[in-house]
Every structure is written in C-alpha cells, then in structure tokens.
C-alpha positions as CSV (number, residue, x, y, z in Angstrom):
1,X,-24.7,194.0,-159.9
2,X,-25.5,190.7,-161.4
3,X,-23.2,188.0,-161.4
4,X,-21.0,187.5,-164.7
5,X,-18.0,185.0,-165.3
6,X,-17.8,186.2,-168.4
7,X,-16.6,189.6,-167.2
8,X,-12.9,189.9,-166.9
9,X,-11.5,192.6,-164.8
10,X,-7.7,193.6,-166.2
11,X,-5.6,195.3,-162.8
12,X,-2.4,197.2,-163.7
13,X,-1.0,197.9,-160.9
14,X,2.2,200.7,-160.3
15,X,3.9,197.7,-157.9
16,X,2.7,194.3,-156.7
17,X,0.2,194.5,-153.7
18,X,1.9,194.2,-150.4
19,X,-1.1,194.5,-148.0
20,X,1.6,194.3,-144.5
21,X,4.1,197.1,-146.2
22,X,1.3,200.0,-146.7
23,X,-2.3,201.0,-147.0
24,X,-2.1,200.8,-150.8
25,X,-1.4,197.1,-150.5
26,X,-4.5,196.3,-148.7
27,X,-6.8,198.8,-150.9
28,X,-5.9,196.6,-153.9
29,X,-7.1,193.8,-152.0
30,X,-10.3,195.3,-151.1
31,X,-11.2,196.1,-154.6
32,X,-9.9,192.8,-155.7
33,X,-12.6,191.1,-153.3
34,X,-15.1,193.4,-154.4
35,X,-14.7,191.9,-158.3
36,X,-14.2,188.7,-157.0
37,X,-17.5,188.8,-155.0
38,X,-19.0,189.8,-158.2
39,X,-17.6,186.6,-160.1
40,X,-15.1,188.9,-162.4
41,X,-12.4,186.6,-163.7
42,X,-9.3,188.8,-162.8
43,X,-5.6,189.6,-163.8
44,X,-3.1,191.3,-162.4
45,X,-0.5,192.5,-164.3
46,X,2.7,194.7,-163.5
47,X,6.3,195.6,-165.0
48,X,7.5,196.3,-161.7
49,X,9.2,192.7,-159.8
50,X,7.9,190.8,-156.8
51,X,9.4,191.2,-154.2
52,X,9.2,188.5,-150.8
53,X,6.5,190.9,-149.3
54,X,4.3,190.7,-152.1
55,X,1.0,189.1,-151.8
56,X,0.1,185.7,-153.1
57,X,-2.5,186.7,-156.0
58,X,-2.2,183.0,-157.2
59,X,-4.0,181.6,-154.1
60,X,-7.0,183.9,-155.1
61,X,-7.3,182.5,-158.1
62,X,-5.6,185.3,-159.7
63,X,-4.0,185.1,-162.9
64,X,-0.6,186.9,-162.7
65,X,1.0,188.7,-165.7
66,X,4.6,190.5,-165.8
67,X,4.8,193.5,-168.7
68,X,6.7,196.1,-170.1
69,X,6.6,199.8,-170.0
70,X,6.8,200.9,-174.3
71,X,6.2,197.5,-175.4
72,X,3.8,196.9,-178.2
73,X,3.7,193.0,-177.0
74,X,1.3,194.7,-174.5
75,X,-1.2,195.7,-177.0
76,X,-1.6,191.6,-178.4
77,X,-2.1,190.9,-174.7
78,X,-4.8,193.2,-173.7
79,X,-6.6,192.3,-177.1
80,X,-5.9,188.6,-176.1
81,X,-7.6,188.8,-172.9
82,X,-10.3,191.5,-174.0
83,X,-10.9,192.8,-170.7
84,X,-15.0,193.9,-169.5
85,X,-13.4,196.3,-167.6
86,X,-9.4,197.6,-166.5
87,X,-8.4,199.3,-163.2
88,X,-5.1,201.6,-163.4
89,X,-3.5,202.0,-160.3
90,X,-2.9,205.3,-159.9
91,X,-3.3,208.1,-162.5
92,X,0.9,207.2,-163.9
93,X,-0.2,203.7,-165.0
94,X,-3.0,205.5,-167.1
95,X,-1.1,207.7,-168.5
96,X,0.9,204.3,-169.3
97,X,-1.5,202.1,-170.8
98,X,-4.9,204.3,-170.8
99,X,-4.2,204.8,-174.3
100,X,-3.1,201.2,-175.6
101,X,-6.1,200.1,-173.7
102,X,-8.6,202.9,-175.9
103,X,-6.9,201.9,-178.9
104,X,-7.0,198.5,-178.8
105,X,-9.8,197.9,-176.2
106,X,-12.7,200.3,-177.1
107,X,-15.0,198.5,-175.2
108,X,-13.2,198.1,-172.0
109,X,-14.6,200.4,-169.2
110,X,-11.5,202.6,-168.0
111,X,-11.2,203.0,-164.2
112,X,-8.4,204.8,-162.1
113,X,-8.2,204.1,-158.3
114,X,-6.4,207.0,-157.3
115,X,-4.9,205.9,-153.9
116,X,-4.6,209.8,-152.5
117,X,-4.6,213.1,-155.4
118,X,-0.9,213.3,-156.2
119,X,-0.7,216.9,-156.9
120,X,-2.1,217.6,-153.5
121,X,0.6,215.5,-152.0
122,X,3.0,217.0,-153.8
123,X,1.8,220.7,-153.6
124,X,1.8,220.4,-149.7
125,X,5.6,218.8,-149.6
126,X,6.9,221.6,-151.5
127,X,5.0,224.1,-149.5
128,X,6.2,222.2,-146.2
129,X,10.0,222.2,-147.7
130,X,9.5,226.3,-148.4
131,X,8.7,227.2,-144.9
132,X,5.2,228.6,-145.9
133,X,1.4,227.9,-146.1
134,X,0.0,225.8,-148.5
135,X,-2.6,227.3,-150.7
136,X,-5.0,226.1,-153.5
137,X,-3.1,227.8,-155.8
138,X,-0.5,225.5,-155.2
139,X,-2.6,222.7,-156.8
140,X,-2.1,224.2,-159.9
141,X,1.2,222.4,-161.2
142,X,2.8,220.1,-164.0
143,X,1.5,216.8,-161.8
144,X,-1.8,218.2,-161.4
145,X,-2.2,219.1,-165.2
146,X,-1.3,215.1,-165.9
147,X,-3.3,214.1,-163.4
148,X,-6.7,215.4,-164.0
149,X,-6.4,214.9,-168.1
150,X,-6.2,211.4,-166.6
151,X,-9.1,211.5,-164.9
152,X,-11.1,213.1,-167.4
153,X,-9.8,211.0,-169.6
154,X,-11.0,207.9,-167.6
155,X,-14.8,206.5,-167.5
156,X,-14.6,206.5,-163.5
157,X,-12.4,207.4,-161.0
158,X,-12.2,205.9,-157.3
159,X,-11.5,208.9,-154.4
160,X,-11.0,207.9,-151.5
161,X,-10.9,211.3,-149.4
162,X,-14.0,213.2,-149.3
163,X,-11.7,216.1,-149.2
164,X,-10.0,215.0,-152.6
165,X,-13.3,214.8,-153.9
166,X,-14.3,218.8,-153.0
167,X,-11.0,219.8,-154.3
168,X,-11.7,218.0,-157.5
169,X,-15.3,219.4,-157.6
170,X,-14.6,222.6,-156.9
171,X,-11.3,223.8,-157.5
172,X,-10.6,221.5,-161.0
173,X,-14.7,221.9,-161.6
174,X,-14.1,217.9,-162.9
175,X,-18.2,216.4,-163.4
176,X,-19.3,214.2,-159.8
177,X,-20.2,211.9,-163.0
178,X,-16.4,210.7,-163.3
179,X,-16.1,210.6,-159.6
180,X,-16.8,207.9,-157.0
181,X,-16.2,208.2,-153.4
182,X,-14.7,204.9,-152.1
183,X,-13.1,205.3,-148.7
184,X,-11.3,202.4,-146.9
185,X,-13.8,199.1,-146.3
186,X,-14.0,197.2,-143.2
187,X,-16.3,194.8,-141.3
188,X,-18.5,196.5,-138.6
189,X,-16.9,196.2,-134.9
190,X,-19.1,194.3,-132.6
191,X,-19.2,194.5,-128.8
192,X,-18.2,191.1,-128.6
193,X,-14.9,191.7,-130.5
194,X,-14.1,195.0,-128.2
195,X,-14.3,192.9,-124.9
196,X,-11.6,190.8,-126.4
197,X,-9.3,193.8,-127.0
198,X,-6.5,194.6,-123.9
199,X,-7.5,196.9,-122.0
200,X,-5.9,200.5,-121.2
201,X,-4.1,198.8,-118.1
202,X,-3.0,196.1,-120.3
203,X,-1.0,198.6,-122.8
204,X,2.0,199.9,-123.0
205,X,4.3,202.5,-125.1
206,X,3.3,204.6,-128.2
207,X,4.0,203.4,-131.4
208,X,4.3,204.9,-135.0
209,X,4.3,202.8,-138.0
210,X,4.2,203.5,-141.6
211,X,6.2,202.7,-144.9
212,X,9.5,204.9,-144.8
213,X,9.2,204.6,-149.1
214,X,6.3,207.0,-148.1
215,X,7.9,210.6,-147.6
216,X,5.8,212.3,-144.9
217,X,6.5,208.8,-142.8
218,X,9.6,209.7,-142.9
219,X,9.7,213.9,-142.0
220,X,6.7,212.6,-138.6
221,X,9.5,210.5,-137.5
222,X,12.3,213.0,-137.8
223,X,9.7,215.2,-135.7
224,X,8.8,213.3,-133.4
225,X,13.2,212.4,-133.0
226,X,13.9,216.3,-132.8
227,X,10.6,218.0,-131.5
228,X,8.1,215.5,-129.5
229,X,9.3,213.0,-127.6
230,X,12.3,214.8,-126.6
231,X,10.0,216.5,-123.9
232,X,7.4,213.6,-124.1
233,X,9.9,211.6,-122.6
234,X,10.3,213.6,-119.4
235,X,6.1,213.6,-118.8
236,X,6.5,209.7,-119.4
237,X,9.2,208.4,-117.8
238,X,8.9,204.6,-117.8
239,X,7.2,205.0,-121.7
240,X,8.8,203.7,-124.9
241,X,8.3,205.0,-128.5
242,X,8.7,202.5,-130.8
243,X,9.0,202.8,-134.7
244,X,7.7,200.4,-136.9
245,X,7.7,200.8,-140.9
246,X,8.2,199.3,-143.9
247,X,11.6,199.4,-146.3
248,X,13.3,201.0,-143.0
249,X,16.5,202.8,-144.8
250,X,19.8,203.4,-142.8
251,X,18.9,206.6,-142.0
252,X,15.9,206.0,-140.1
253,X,17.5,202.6,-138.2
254,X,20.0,205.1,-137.0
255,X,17.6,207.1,-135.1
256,X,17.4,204.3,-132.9
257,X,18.2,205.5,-128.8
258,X,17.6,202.7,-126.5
259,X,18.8,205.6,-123.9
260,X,16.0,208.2,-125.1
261,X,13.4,205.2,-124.9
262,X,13.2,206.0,-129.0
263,X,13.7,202.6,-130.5
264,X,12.9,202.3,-134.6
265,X,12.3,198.2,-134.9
266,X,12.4,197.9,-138.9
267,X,9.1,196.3,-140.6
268,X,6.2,195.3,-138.5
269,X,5.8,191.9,-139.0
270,X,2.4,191.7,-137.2
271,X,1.1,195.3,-137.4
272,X,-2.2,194.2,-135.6
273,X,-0.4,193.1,-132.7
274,X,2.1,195.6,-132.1
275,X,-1.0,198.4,-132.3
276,X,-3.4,196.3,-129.9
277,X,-0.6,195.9,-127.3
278,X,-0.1,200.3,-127.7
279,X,-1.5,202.4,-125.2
280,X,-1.5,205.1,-128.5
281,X,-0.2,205.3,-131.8
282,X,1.0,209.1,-132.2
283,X,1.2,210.0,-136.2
284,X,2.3,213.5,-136.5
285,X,2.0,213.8,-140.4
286,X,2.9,217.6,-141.4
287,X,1.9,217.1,-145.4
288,X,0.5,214.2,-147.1
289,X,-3.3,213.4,-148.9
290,X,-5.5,210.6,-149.1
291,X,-6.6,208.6,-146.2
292,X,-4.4,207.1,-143.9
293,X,-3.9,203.5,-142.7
294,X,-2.5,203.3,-139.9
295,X,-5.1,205.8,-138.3
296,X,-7.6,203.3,-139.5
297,X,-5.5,200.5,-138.1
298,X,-5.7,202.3,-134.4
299,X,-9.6,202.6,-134.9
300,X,-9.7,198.5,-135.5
301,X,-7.5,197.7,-132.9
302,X,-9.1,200.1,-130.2
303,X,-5.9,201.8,-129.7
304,X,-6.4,206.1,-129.5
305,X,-4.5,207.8,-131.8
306,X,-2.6,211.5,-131.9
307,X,-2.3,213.2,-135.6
308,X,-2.6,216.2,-137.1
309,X,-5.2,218.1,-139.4
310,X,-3.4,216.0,-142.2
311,X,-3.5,212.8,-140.5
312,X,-7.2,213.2,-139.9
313,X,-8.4,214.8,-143.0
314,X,-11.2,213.0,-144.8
315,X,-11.0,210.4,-141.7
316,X,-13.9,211.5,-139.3
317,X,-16.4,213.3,-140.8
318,X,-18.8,215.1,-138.2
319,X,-17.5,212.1,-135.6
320,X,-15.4,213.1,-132.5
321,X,-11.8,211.8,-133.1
322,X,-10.6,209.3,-131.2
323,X,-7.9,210.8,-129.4
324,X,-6.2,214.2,-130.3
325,X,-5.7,216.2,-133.2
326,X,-3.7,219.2,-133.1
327,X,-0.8,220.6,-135.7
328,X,1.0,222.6,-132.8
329,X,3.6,220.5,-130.8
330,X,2.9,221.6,-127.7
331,X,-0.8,220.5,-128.0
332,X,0.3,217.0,-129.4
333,X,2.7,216.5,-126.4
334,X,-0.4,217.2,-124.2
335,X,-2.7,215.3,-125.8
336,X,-0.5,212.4,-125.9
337,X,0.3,212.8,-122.0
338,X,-3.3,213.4,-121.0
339,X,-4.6,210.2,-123.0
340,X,-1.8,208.0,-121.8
341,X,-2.6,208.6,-118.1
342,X,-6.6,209.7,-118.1
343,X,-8.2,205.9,-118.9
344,X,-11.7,207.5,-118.5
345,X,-10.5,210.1,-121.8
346,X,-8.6,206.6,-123.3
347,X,-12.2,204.4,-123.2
348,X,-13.8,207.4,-125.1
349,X,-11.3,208.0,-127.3
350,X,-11.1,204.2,-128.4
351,X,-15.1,204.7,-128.4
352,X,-14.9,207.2,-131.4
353,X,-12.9,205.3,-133.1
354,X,-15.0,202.1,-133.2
355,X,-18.1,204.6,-134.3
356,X,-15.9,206.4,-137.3
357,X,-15.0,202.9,-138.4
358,X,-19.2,201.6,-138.1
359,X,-20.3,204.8,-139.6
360,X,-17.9,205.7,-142.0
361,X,-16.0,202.7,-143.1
362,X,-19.0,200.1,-143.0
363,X,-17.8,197.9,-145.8
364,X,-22.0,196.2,-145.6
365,X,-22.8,199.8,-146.7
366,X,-20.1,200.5,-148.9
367,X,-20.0,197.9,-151.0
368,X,-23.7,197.4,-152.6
369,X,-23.8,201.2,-153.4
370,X,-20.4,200.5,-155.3
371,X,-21.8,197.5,-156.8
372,X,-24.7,199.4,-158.3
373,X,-22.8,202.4,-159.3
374,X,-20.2,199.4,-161.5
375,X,-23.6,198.0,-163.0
376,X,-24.6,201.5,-164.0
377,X,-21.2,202.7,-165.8
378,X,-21.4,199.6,-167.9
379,X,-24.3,200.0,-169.0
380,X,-24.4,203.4,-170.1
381,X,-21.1,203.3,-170.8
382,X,-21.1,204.5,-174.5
383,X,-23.9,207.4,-173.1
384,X,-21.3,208.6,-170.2
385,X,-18.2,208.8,-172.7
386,X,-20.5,211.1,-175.6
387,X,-21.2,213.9,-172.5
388,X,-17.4,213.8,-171.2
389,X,-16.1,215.9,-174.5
390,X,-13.5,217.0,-173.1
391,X,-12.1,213.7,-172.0
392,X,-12.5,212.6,-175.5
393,X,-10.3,215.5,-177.0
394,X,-7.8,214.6,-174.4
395,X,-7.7,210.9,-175.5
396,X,-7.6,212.1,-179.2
397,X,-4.5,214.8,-178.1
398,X,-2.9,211.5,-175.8
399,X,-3.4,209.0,-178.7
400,X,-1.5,211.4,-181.0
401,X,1.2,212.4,-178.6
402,X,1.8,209.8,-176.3
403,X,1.8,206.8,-178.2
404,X,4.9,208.7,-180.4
405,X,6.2,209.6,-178.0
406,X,6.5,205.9,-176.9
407,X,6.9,204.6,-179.6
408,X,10.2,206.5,-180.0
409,X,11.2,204.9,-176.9
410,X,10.9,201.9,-178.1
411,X,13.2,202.4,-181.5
412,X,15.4,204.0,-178.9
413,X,15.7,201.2,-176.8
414,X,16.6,199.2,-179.9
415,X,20.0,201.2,-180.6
C-alpha cells in the first residue's frame, strides 16, 4: 500500500493497550505498527481509564483521546478528525460507535479486530459450566446474533483463528469478502538467536501465566490446583509450578502452597524471562477461543509447552506441536513428566515450536499481504459496501434502533 500522511487511522479501543497484562495488549500494538509503517497519522481513543500498566501511546507519536459511551460530543470529534479509516476493538465498541461513525463519517472505512469470536468463547463456558459437550448449535445465541450483525455490518473484519474463520464461513455462511485472516505477527527465529536461549539443563520448574481478568485463566489454574500437579508433584519431586498472571485477585493468591511446590507469584513483570528460564509452560485451557499468547510466547522463548485441544486450536496448523496436547489429565500429567526428563523429546519439541512460529506467524509474510488487502478495501470501498445488502439493512435497522436507544440514555443520564 502506498504511503499517505494524509490518512488518519481512528482506534477505539474497549480498554487501553497493556501489551505485559495480555495478548490483546500486544495485538493492538502489532496493528498499530502496521499503520504506522504505512505513515497513517493515528489516534487512540477510549472511555475506559489508564491504568499504570497501560502502554505509552504518546511516545509513538500517538495522539491520545478519552470519550464517552452515549455522548453526542463524540460525533463533533470524529467529524473533527475525519478519519480514512477506524478500527473497533472488538465487535462491543462497534456496536458502540459503528453507527455514529456511519452517520457522521460515511467515508471512513469500518474495521473490527475481533481479538477471539465471543460467542464461541462464551458458548464453550456455558457448555463447560453444564457438565456437557459443546456443540455448534450452541453458537447460536443472543451474543452471537450481536456479534455477526457487527460484522456484517463492518467493511472488514480481522480473525485471527483460522478456526473462527471456518466457523464464520460455514456455520454463520458470512462472505470471505468481510473476512481477513490475521493471526499473531512476529519476526522469523534465526539460528543465531536459538544458541543464545538456555538450554534444557539450564531450566527449571513449569510455569503458567495468563491474565486472571481472563476466565478460562482462571478455571486451568484451579485444575491444575485440584487435578494435575497434585500427582505431578510426586513424578517431579524437586519441580516447582509457578503462577504468573495479570490482575491476580485474592482468590487465586490464595492458592499459593510453598509446601505443595504450587507458588502463584502475582503479575509477571518480565514474562520473557520467567518463560526462558522454564523447563515448560503447561496451559491446560478447558474452554476459550482465539489464539493464545502465552503458547506463542513458549514458541519464542524455546520453552515446550503442554495444552489442550483449546489451547492449541488455530495455533499449529499441519505443524507437529511443540510439546503435548491432550484434553485427558492423565495424558497431560504424562506428557509433562516425559518432556521434563527426555531432553532429546524437549530439543524437538522447542524445534516445532520455532517452525510454527517461521511458518505460521512470519510477520515478513504477514504483513505485505495485509498491506495489499488495506489498499484494496479502500479502494473499492463504495463497490464492497453495494454487494454486502444485508450489512446495509443492518446499519439502516442499527441507525434507527440503536442511536434511540442511546439517545434515551443520554436524557436519562440528565435526570
């Protein structure tokens, strides 16, 4: 895509980016750089606070706006800055703003960056919570109906799970038009950068980490607490487990056992390090969607990994995993013992990693095809939205329902 500084790119994002509290924090920043590299003049703006973790935007040359949820004041500000193009994180902001931005900003091309799909995220928790399978059919909810009319809706939207995308595909039958597959982005590993990692005599302990505002985080701790390392511990006597997450409530700092090894340690304040000096990171997600960090973390750091279907989903493609994958206990206890003693199964399994990461999450690849695709919705912009009917009858149905509806708010809030 050609160069423009006369392009502005309008973010609104659900919370401030905090790239060292979760993967979401760090996915902003990876698209950020990809408009930034394209000479996009940029601004973030949010109605949620900052909080200490939050990440400097100004020092990128950001400029940073706070706003208000059922405020009219934001309609003179997006027709002040007159955005090129806007980016709603996650389909809730849309839902937000998508219409003040139609209304008021025609012209704006509309893009949702989805994170993980909600409703599958949700479908799967309550299925988990019921003691049963989860089925397609359980897609088909109150959160799923609001969030594929905001995708339709929507000029593009970012996926980052090649699973998500099927599901959307082929179960909502949503056009590949509105879709775009953009995983996680990283710099290639070199061989030079794996000799520098410790070796597997040079690790220690497993380690979890994750953001504990993050719900399955939360339930692969308690399992590993009640289920895992309880016997675990016995195969590996002179083994820690340590927990590492962001927003650490008091229930899960009270999980911490110095006796049973099982120490939870509160936020990570150098994630990199604490996974490079692991011997594994064991992430026993039992519900969830989207891709997930800190597996992606392990693969950079060279440190194996233990997860489930649902940790690895959308992760490897046709690539061996690097480590285990199981979603029966037993077989995770196993795996974890065999990798943590067998260094010749250890090198291979930090192998597989480095070549998911290379093959899969090659941001050299990644982001010229992105770059082109962004050139192409712009320009054929008005073309795109004249075939997507249906997304135009839902802004028509939104712009008649929604905007009352907020606008009620706001006489409400006046009273």
């Amino acid at each position: 895509m050609t160069k423009n500084r006369s392009q502005k790119l309008l973010i609104i994002g659900t919370v401030w980016p905090e790239p060292n509290s979760s993967a979401a924090g760090w996915r902003m920043l990876n698209l950020i750089s990809i408009f930034k590299n394209l000479d996009f003049e940029i601004i973030f703006a949010c109605s949620a606070s900052e909080s200490t973790f939050s990440f400097p935007l100004e020092n990128l040359n950001i400029k940073k706006q706070l706003i208000q949820l059922n405020n009219d004041h934001f309609n003179d500000f997006v027709k002040e800055i007159n955005p090129s193009v806007v980016l709603f994180d996650r389909f809730m902001i849309e839902e937000q703003y998508g219409w003040r931005v139609a209304e008021h900003c025609p012209n704006a091309l509309r893009i949702i960056d989805t994170e993980d799909l909600h409703c599958l995220r949700a479908a799967r928790q309550l299925a988990f919570k019921e003691k049963r399978e989860f089925t397609f059919k359980d897609l088909n909810s109150e959160i799923a109906k609001r969030e594929i009319a905001s995708i339709l809706r929507s000029d593009c939207s970012l996926i980052i799970s090649e699973f998500e995308m099927e599901i959307l595909k082929n179960h909502f039958k949503i056009d590949e038009s509105l879709l775009y597959y953009l995983p996680f982005m990283f710099p290639a590993i070199s061989v030079n950068e794996t000799t520098k990692l410790k070796t597997f005599e040079e690790r220690k302990h497993l380690v979890f980490i994750g953001n504990f505002y993050h719900e399955p985080n939360w339930d692969a701790v308690l399992y590993l607490k009640k289920e895992i390392w309880p016997k675990l511990s016995k195969l590996l006597p002179n083994t820690n487990l340590q927990i590492f997450g962001a927003y650490s409530s008091p229930k899960v700092l009270q999980l911490n056992n110095p006796k049973e090894r099982f120490f939870c340690l509160g936020r990570a304040e150098n994630a990199q390090e604490i996974i490079s000096n692991a011997k594994i990171l064991i992430a026993p997600l039992r519900f969830g969607a989207g891709l997930k960090g800190k597996l992606a973390e392990a693969m950079l750091y060279g440190t194996p990994s233990i997860t489930t279907s649902i940790g690895s989903e959308g992760m490897n493609g046709n690539y061996p995993w690097n480590g285990g994958i199981s979603d029966d206990y037993h077989e995770l206890i196993n795996a974890a013992y065999t990798l943590y003693t067998n260094e010749e199964k250890w090198k291979k399994a930090q192998q597989n990693g480095f070549e998911i990461i290379n093959n899969r999450f090659n941001i050299d690849t990644l982001i010229p095809s992105f770059n082109s695709f962004l050139s192409e919705i712009i320009k054929n912009k008005v073309i795109r939205r004249e075939s997507n009917f249906i997304g135009q009858l839902l802004m028509h149905h939104t712009l008649a329902s929604t905007k009352y509806l907020s606008k009620w708010i706001m006489e409400k809030n006046k009273s």
